[in-house]
C-alpha positions in Angstrom: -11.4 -28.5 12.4 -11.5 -25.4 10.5 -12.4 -25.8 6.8 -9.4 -24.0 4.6 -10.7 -21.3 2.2 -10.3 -22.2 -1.1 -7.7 -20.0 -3.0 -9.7 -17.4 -5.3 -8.2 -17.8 -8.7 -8.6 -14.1 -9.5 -7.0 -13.2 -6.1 -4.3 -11.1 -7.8 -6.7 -9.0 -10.0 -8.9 -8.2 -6.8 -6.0 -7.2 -5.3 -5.0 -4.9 -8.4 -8.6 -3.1 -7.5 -8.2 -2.7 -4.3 -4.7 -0.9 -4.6 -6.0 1.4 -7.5 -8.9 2.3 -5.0 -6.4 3.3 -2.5 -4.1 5.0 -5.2 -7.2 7.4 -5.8 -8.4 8.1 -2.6 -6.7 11.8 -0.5 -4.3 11.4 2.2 -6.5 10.8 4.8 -8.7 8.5 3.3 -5.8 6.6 2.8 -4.9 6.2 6.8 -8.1 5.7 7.5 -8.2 2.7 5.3 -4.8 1.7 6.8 -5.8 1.6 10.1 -9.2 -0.5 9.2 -7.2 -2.9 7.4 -4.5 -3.2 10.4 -7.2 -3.9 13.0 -8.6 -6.6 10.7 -5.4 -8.1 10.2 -4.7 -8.0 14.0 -7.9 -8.8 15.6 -8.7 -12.7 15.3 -11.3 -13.7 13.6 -12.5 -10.3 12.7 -16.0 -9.9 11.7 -15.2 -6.8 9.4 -16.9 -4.4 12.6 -14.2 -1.9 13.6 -14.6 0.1 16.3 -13.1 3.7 16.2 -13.3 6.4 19.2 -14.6 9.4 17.8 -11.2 11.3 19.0 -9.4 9.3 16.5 -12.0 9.5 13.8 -11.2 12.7 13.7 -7.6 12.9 14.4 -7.2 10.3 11.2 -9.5 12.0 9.0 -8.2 15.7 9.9 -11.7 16.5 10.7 -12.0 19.5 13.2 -14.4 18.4 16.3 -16.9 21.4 16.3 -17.2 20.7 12.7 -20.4 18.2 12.6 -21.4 18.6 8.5 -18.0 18.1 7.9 -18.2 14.7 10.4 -21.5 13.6 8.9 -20.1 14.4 5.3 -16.6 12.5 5.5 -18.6 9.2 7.1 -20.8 9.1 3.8 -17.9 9.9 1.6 -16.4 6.3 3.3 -20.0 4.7 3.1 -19.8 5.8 -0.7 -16.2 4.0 -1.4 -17.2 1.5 -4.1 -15.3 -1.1 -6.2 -16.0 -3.4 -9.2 -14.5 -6.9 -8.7 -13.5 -9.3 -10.9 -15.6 -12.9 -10.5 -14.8 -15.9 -12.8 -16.1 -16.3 -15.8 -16.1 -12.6 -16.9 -18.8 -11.5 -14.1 -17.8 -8.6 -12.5 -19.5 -7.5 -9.3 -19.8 -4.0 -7.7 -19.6 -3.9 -3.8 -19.5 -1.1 -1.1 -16.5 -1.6 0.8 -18.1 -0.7 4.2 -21.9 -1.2 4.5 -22.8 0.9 7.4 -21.2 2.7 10.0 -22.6 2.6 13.6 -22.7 5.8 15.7 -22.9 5.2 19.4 -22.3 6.0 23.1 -20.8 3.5 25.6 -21.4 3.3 29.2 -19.3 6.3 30.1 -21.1 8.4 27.8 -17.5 8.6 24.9 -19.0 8.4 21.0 -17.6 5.9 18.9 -18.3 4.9 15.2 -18.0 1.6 14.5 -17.3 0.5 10.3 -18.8 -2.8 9.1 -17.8 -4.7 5.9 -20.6 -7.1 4.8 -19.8 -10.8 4.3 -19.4 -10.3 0.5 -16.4 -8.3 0.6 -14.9 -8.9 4.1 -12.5 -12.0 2.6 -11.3 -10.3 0.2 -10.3 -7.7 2.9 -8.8 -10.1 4.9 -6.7 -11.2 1.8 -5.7 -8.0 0.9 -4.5 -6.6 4.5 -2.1 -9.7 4.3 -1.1 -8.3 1.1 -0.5 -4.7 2.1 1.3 -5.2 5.2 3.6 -8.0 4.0 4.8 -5.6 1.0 4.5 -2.6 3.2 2.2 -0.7 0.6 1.3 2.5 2.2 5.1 3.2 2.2 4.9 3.9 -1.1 2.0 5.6 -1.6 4.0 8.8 -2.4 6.1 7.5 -5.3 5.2 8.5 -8.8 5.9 6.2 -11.3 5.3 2.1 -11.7 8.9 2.0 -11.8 9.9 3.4 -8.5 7.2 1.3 -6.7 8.8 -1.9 -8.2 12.3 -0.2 -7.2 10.8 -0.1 -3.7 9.3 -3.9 -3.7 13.0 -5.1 -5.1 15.1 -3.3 -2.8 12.7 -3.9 0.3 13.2 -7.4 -0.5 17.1 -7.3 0.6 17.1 -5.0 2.9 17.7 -7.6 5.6 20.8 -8.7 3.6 22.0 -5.2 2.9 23.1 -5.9 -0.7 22.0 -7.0 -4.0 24.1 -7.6 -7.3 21.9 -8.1 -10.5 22.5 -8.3 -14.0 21.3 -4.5 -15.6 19.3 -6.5 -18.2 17.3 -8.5 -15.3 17.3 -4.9 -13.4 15.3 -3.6 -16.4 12.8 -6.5 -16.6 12.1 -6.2 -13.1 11.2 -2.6 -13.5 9.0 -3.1 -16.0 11.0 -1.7 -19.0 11.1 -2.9 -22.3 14.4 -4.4 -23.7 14.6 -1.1 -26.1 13.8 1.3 -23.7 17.0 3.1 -22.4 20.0 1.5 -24.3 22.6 4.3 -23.5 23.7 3.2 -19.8 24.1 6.6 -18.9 20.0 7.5 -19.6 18.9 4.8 -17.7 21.4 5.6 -14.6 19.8 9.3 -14.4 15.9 8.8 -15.4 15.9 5.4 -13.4 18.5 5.0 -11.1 18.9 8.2 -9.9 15.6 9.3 -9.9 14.6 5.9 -8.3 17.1 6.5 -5.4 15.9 10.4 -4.9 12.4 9.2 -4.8 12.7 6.5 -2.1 14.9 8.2 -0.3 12.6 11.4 0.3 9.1 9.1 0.2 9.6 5.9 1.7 11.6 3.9 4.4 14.3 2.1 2.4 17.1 4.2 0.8 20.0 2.7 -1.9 23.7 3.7 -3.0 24.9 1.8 -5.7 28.1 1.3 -7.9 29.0 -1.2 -10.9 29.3 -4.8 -10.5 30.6 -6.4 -13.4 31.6 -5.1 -16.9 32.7 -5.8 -20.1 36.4 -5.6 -22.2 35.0 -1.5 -23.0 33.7 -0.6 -19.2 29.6 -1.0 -20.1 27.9 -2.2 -17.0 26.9 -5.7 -16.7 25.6 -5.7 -13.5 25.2 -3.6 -10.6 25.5 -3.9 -6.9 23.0 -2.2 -4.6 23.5 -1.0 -0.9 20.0 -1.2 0.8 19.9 0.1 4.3 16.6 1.4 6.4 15.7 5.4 6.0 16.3 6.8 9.7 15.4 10.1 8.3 11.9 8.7 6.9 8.6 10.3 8.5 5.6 8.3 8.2 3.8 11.0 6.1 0.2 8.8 7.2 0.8 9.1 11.0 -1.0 5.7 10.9 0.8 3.5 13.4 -0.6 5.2 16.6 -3.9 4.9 15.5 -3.5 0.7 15.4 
């Protein structure tokens, strides 16, 4: 019988790491780490050692074939990716997140590159690519405040139901605002509501209408009701899904 891994108390702050690594790495560092994370999370039992055709190597990192220093340069810039994770008892460790890459020819003579995590990091990999894929994180890799990703995590959350009605005070909380922070209704309808809606609906799947729900005796909002419906117009802006 396999032995269950016993839950990581710091889980949540590892994960924190991981996400600002991605948050700071370009566009196609990004997919590339999408994809790696993917095949992990789809291949059983993965052993961290992903296999990439050199085709797609390229095609993910935007790397033009005839272009070998450019190759050479972007594999080290992956080899070089480096985070600082929180252990208990206030020990920090610093890891590579890949600890070699593998450059190779198969029978038919077709290159491949094939990534390896070592042991140290690879659970916490494995962790995290549950993470990412159950709250759909590269979808909102493009949105620009703390805000608008928790907009995005809320209203992802009921899009299968199609509506949510929530008290504006809860709203706020949610998002991340303090109790002070926009008290005239119509401040936080433009800089949050409306800039929330304009921003998923240009950078992610998901897109929201809403109206008022309840009010009081003098018309202030109480609570409001969301429409949540999927974004047909949405293009993957990380072309990832091909690639996995």
């Amino acid at each position: 019988m396999k032995k269950k891994r016993k839950k990581d108390k710091s889980l949540s702050e590892k994960i924190k790491v991981l996400e600002n690594l991605i948050n700071d790495m370009t566009i196609s560092e990004k997919r590339f780490f999408t994809v790696y994370l993917a095949k992990i999370n789809s291949e059983k039992n993965s052993d961290g050692n992903i296999e990439f055709s050199f085709e797609d190597f390229c095609e993910i990192m935007d790397i033009e074939k005839e272009n070998n220093n450019y190759f050479r340069r972007t594999i080290n810039i992956l080899l070089n990716k480096i985070v600082e994770i929180p252990e208990e008892n206030n020990y920090n460790r610093t890891a590579h997140i890949f600890s070699d890459c593998g450059i190779y020819r198969n029978q038919n003579n077709k290159l491949f590159l094939s990534f390896n995590s070592n042991n140290n990091i690879l659970p916490l990999l494995t962790d995290f690519s549950e993470y990412y894929f159950k709250n759909h994180f590269w979808n909102y890799f493009f949105l620009k405040s703390e805000n608008q990703i928790r907009m995005y995590k809320l209203m992802k959350r009921y899009l299968n139901i199609g509506m949510l009605e929530i008290d504006v005070a809860e709203l706020k909380s949610l998002l991340g605002l303090r109790p002070e922070e926009y008290r005239r209704f119509d401040s936080f309808r433009i800089r949050v509501l409306d800039a929330c809606q304009k921003s998923l609906s240009e950078n992610t799947d998901i897109l929201y209408t809403y109206k008022m729900g309840k009010s009081d005796k003098k018309g202030k909002w109480i609570s409001i009701i969301f429409y949540i419906k999927e974004n047909k117009q949405f293009i993957e802006k990380l072309h990832f899904s091909k690639f996995v």
